[in-house]
N, CA, C and O atoms as CSV, one atom per row, in Angstrom:
chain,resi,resn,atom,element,x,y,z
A,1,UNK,N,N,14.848,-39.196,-3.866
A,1,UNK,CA,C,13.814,-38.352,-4.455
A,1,UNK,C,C,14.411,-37.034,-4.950
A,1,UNK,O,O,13.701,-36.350,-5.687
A,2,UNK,N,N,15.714,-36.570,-4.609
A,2,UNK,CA,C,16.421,-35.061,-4.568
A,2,UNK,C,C,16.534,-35.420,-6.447
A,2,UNK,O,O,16.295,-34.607,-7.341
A,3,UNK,N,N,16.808,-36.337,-6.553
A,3,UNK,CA,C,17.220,-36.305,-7.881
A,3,UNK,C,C,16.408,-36.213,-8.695
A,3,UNK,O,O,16.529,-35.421,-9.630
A,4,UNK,N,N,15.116,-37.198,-8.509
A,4,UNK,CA,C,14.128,-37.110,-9.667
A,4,UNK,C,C,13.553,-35.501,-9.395
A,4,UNK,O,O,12.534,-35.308,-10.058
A,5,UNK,N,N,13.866,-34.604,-8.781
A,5,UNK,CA,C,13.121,-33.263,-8.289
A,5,UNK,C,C,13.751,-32.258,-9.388
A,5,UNK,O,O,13.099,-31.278,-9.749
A,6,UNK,N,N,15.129,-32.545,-9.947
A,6,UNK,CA,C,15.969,-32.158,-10.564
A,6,UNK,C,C,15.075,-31.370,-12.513
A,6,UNK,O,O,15.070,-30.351,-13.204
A,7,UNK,N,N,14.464,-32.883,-12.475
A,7,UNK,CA,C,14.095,-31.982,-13.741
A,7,UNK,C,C,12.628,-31.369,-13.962
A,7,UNK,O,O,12.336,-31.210,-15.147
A,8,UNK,N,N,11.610,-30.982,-12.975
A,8,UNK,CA,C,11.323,-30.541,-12.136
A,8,UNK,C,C,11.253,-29.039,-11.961
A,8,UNK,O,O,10.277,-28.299,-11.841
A,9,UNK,N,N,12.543,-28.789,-11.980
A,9,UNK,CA,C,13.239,-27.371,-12.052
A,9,UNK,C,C,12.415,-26.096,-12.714
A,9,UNK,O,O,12.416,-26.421,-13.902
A,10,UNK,N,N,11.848,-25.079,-12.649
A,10,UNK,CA,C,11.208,-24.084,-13.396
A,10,UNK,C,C,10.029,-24.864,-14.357
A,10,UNK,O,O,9.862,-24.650,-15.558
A,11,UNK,N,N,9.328,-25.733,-13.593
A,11,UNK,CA,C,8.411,-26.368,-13.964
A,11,UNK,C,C,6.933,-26.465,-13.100
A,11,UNK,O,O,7.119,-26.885,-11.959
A,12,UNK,N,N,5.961,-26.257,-13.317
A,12,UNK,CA,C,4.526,-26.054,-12.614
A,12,UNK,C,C,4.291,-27.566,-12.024
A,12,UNK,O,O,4.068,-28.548,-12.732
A,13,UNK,N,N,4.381,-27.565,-10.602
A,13,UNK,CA,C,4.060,-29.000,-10.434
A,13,UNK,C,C,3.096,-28.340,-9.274
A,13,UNK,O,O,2.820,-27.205,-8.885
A,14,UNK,N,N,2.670,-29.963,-8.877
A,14,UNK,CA,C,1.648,-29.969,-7.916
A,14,UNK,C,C,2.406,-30.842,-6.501
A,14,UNK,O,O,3.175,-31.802,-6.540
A,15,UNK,N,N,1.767,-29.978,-5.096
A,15,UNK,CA,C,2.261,-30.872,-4.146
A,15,UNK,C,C,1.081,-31.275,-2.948
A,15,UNK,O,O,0.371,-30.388,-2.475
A,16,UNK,N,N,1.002,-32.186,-2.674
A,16,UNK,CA,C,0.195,-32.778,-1.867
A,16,UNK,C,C,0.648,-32.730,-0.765
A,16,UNK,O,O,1.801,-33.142,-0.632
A,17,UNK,N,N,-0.113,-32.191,0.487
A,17,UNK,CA,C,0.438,-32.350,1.984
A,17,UNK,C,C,0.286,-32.836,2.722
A,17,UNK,O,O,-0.912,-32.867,3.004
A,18,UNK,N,N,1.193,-33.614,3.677
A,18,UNK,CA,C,0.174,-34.618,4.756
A,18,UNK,C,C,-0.754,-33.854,5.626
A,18,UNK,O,O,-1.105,-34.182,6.759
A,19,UNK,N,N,-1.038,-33.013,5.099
A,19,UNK,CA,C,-2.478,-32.542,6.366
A,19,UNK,C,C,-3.482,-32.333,5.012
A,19,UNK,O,O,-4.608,-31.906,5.268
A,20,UNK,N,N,-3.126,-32.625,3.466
A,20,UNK,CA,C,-4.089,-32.625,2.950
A,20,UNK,C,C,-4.440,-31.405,2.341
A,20,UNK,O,O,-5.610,-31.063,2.172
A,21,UNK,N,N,-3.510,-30.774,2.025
A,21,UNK,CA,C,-4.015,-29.503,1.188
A,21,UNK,C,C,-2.792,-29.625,-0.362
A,21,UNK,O,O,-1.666,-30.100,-0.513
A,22,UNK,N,N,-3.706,-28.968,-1.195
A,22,UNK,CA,C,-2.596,-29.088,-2.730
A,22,UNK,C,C,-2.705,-27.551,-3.207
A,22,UNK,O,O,-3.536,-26.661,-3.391
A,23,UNK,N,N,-0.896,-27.903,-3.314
A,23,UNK,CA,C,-0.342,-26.291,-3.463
A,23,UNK,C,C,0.367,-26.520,-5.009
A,23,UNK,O,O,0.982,-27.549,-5.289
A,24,UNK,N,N,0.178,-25.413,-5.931
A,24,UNK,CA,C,0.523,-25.499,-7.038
A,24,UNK,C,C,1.654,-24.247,-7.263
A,24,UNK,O,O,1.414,-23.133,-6.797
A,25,UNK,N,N,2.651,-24.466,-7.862
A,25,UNK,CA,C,3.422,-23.335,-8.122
A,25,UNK,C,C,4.674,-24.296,-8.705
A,25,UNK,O,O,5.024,-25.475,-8.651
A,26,UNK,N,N,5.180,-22.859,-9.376
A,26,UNK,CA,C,6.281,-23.185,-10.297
A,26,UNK,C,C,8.237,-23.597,-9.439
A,26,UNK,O,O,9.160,-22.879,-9.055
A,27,UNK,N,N,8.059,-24.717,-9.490
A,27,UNK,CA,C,9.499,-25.137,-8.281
A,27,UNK,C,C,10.850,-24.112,-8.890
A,27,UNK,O,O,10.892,-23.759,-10.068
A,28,UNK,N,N,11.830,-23.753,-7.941
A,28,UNK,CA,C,12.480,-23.088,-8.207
A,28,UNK,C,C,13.708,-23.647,-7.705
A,28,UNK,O,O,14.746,-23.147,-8.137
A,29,UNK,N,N,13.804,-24.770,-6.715
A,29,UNK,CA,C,14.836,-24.604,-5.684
A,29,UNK,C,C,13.944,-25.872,-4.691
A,29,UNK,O,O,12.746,-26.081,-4.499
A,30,UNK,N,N,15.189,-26.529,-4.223
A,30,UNK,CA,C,14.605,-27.459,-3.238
A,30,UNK,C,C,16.055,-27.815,-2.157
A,30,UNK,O,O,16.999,-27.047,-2.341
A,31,UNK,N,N,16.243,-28.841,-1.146
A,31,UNK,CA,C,17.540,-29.121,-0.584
A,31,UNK,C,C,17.391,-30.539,-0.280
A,31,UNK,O,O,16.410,-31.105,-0.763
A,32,UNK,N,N,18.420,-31.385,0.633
A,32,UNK,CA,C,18.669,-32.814,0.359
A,32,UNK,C,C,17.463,-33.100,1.366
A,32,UNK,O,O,16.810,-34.132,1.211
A,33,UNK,N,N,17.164,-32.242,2.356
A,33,UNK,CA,C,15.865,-32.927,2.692
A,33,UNK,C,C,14.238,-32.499,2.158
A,33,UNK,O,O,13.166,-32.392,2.753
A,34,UNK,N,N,14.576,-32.359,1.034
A,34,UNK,CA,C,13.179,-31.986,0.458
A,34,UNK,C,C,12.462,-30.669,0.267
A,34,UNK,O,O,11.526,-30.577,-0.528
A,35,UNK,N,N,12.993,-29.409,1.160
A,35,UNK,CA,C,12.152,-28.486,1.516
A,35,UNK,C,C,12.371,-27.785,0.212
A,35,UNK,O,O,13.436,-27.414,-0.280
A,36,UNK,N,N,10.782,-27.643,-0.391
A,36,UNK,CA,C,10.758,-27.263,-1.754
A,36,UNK,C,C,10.452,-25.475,-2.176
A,36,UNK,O,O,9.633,-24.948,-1.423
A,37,UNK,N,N,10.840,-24.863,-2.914
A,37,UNK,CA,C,10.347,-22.867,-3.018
A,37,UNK,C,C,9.757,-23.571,-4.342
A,37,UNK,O,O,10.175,-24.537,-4.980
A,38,UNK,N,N,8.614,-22.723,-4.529
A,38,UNK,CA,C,7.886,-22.711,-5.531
A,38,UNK,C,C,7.336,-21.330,-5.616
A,38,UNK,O,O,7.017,-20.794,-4.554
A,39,UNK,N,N,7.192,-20.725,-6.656
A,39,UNK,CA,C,6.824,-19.289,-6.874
A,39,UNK,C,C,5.660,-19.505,-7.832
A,39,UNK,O,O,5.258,-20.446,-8.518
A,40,UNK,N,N,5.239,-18.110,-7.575
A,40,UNK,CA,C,3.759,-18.070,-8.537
A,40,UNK,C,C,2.710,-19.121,-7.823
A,40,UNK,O,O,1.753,-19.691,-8.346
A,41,UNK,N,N,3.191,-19.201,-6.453
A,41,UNK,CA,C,2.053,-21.284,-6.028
A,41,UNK,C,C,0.854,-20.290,-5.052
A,41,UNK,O,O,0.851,-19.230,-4.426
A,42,UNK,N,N,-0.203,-21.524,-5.435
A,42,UNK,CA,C,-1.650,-21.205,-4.982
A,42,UNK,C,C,-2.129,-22.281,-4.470
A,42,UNK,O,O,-2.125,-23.345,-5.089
A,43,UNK,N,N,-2.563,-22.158,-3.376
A,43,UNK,CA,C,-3.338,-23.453,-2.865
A,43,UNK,C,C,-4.831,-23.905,-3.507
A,43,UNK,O,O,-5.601,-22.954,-3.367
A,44,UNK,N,N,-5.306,-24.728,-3.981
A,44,UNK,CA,C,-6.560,-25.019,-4.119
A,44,UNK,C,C,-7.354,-25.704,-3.357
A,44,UNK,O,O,-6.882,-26.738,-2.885
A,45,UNK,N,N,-8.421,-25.432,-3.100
A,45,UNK,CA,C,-9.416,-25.890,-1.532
A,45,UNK,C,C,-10.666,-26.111,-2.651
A,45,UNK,O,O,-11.334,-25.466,-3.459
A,46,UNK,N,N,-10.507,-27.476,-2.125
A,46,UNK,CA,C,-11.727,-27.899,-3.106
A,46,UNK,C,C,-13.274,-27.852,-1.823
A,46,UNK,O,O,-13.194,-27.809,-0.596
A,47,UNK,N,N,-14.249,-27.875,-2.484
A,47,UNK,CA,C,-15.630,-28.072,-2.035
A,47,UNK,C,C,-16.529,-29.206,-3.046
A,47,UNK,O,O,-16.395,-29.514,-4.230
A,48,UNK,N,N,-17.483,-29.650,-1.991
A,48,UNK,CA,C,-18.360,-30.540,-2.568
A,48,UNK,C,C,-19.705,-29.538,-3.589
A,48,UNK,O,O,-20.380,-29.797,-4.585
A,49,UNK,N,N,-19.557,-28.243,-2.588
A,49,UNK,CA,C,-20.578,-27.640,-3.286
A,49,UNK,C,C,-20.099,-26.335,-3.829
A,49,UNK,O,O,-21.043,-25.729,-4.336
A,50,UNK,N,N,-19.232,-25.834,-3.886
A,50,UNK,CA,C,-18.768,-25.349,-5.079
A,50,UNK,C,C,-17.856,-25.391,-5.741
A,50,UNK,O,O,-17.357,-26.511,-5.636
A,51,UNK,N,N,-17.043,-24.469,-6.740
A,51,UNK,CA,C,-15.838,-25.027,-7.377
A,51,UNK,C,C,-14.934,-24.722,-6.315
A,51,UNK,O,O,-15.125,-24.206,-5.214
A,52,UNK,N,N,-13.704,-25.236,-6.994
A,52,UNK,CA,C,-12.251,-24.781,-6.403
A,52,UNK,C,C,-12.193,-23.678,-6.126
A,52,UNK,O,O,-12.911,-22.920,-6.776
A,53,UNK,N,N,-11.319,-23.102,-5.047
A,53,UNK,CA,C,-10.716,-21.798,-4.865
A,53,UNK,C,C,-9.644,-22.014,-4.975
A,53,UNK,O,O,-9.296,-23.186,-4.832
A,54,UNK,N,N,-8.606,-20.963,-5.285
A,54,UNK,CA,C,-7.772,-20.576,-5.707
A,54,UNK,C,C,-6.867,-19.940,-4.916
A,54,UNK,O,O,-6.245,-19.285,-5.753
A,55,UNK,N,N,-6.314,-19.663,-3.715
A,55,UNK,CA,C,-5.986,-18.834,-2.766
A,55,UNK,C,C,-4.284,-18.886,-3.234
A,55,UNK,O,O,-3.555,-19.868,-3.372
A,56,UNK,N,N,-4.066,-17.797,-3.367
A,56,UNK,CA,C,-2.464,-17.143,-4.323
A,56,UNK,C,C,-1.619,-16.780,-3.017
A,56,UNK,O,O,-1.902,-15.872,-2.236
A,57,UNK,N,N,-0.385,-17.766,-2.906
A,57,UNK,CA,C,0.448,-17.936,-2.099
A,57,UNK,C,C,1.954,-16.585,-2.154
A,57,UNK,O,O,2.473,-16.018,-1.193
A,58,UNK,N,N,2.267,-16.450,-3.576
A,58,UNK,CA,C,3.302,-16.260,-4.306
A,58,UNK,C,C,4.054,-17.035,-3.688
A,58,UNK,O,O,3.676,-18.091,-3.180
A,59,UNK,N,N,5.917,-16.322,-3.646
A,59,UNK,CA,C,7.018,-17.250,-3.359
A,59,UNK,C,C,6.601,-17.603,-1.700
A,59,UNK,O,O,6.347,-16.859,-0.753
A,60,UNK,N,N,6.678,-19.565,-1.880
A,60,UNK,CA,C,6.191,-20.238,-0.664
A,60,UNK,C,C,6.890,-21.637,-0.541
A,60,UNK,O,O,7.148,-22.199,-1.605
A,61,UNK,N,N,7.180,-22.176,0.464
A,61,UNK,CA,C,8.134,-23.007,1.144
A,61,UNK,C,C,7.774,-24.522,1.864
A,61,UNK,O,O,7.802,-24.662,3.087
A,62,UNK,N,N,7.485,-25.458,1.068
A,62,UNK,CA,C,7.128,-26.146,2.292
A,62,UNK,C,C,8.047,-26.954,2.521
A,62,UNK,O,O,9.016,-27.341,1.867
A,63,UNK,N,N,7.514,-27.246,3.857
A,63,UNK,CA,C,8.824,-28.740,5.013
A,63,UNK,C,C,8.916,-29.350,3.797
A,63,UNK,O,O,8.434,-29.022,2.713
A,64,UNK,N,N,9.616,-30.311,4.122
A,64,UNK,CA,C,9.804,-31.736,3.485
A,64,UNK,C,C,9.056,-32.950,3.886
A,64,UNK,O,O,8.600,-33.865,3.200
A,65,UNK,N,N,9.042,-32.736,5.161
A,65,UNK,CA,C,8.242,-33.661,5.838
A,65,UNK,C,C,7.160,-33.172,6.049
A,65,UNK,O,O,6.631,-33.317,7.151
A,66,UNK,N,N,6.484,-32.381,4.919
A,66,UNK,CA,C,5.178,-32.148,5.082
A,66,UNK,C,C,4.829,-32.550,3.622
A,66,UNK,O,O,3.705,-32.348,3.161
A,67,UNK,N,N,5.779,-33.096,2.948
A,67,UNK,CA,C,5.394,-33.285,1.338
A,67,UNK,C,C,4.999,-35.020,1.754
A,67,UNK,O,O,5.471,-35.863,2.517
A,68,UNK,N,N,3.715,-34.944,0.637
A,68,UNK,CA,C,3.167,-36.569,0.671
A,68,UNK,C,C,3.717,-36.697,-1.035
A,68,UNK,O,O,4.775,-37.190,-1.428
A,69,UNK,N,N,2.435,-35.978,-1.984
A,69,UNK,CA,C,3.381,-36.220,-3.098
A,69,UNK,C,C,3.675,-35.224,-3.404
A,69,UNK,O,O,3.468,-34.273,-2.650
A,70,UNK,N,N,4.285,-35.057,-4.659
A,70,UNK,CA,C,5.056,-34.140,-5.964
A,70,UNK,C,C,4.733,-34.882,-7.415
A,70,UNK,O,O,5.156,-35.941,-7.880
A,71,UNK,N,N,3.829,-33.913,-7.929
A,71,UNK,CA,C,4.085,-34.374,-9.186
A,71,UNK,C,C,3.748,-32.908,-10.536
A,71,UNK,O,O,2.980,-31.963,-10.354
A,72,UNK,N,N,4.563,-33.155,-11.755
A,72,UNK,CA,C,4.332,-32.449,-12.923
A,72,UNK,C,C,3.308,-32.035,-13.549
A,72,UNK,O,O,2.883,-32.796,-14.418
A,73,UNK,N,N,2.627,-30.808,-13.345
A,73,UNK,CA,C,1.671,-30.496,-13.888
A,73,UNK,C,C,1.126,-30.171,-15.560
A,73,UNK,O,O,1.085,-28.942,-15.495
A,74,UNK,N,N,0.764,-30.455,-16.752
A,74,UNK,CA,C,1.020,-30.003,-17.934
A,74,UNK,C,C,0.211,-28.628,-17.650
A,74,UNK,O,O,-0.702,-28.508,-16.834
A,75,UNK,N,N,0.715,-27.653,-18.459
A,75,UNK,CA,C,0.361,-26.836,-18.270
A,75,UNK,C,C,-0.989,-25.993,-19.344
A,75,UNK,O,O,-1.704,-25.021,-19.099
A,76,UNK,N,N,-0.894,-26.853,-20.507
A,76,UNK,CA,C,-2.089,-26.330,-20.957
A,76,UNK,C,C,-3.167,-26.965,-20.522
A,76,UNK,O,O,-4.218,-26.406,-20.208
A,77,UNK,N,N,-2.911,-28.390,-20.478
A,77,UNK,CA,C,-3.827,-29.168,-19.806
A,77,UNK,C,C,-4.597,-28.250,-18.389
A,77,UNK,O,O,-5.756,-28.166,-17.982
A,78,UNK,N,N,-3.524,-27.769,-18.025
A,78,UNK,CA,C,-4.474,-26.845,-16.499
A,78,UNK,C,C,-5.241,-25.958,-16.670
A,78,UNK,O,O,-6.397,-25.756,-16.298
A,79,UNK,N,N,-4.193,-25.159,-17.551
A,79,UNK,CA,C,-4.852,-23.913,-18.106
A,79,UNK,C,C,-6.449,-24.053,-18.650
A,79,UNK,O,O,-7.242,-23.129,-18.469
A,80,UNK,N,N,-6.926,-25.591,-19.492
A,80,UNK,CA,C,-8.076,-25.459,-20.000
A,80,UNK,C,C,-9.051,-25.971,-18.852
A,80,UNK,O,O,-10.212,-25.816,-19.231
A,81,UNK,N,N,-8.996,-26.411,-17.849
A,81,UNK,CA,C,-9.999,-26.651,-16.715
A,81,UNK,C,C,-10.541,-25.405,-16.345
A,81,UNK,O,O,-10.089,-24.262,-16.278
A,82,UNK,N,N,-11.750,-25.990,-16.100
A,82,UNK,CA,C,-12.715,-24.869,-15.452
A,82,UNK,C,C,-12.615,-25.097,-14.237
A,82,UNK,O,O,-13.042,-26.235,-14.044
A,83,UNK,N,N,-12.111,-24.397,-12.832
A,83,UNK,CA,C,-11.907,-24.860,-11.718
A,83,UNK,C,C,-12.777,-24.199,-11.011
A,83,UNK,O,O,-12.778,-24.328,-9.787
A,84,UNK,N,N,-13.754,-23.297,-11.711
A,84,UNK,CA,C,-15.249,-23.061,-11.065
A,84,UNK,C,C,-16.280,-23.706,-10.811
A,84,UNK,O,O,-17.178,-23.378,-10.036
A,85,UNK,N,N,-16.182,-24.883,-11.608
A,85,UNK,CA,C,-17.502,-25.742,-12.143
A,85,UNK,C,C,-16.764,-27.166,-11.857
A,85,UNK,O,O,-17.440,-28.097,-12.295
A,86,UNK,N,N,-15.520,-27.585,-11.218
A,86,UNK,CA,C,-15.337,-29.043,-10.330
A,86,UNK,C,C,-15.556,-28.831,-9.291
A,86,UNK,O,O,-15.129,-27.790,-8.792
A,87,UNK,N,N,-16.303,-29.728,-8.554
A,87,UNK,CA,C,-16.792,-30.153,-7.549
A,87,UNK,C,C,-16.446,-31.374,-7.230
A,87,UNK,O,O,-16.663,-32.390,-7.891
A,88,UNK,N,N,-15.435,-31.203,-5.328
A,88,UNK,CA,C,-14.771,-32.117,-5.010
A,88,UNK,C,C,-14.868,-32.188,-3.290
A,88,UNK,O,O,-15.092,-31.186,-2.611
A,89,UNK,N,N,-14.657,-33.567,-2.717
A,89,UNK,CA,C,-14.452,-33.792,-1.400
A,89,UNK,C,C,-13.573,-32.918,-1.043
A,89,UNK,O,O,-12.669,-32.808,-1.871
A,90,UNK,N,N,-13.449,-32.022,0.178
A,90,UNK,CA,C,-11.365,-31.614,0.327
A,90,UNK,C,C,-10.821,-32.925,0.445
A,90,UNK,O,O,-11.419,-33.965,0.721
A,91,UNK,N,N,-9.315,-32.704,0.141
A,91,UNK,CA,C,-8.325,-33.810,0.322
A,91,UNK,C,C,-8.844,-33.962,2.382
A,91,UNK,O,O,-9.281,-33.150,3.199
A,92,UNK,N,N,-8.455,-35.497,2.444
A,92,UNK,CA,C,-7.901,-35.867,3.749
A,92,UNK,C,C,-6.455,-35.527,4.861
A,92,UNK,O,O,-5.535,-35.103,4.161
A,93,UNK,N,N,-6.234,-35.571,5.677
A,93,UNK,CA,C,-4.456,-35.744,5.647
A,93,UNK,C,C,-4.600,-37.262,5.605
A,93,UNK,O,O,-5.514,-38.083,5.676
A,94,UNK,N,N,-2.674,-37.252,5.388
A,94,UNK,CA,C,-2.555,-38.301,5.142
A,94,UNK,C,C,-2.039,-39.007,6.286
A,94,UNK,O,O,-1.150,-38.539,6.997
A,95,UNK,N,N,-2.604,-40.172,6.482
A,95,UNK,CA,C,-2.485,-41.034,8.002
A,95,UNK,C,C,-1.187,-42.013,7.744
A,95,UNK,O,O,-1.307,-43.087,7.155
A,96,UNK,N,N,0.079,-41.520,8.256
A,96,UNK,CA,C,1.261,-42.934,8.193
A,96,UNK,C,C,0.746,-43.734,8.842
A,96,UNK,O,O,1.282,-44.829,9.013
């Protein structure tokens, strides 16, 4: 996985955690076991009854073994969501 993380690099991705929370920020830096820096990253906490929040991390670190996924965010694509007005379950964790 170290490799596909590679291009990646100074890119806005999204990470999923096994306890179920998604942290967004721009990757900067990672190591052979995964533990990823992402700067500019914000967690989003979704609700059924209102929109997303937004809670602003700046430069932040997670395990490796706390990563479920990783993936590439487009960035205008984000930019044009209204993340006031989705309405969502929170994530679960994730059960191995």
């Amino acid at each position: 996985m170290a490799s596909a993380l590679e291009g990646y690099i100074n890119h806005t991705i999204s990470v999923v955690t096994s306890d179920g929370r998604m942290i967004v920020g721009t990757l900067k830096g990672f190591d052979q076991t995964i533990n990823l820096i992402l700067d500019e990253s914000h967690e989003r906490v979704f609700s059924s009854s209102q929109g997303v929040e937004q809670v602003v991390l700046g430069l932040y670190i997670i395990r490796g073994d706390n990563i479920a996924v990783v993936g590439e965010i487009d960035d205008e694509t984000d930019n044009s969501l209204d993340l006031a007005n989705i309405k969502a379950e929170p994530l679960n964790p994730v059960v191995h």
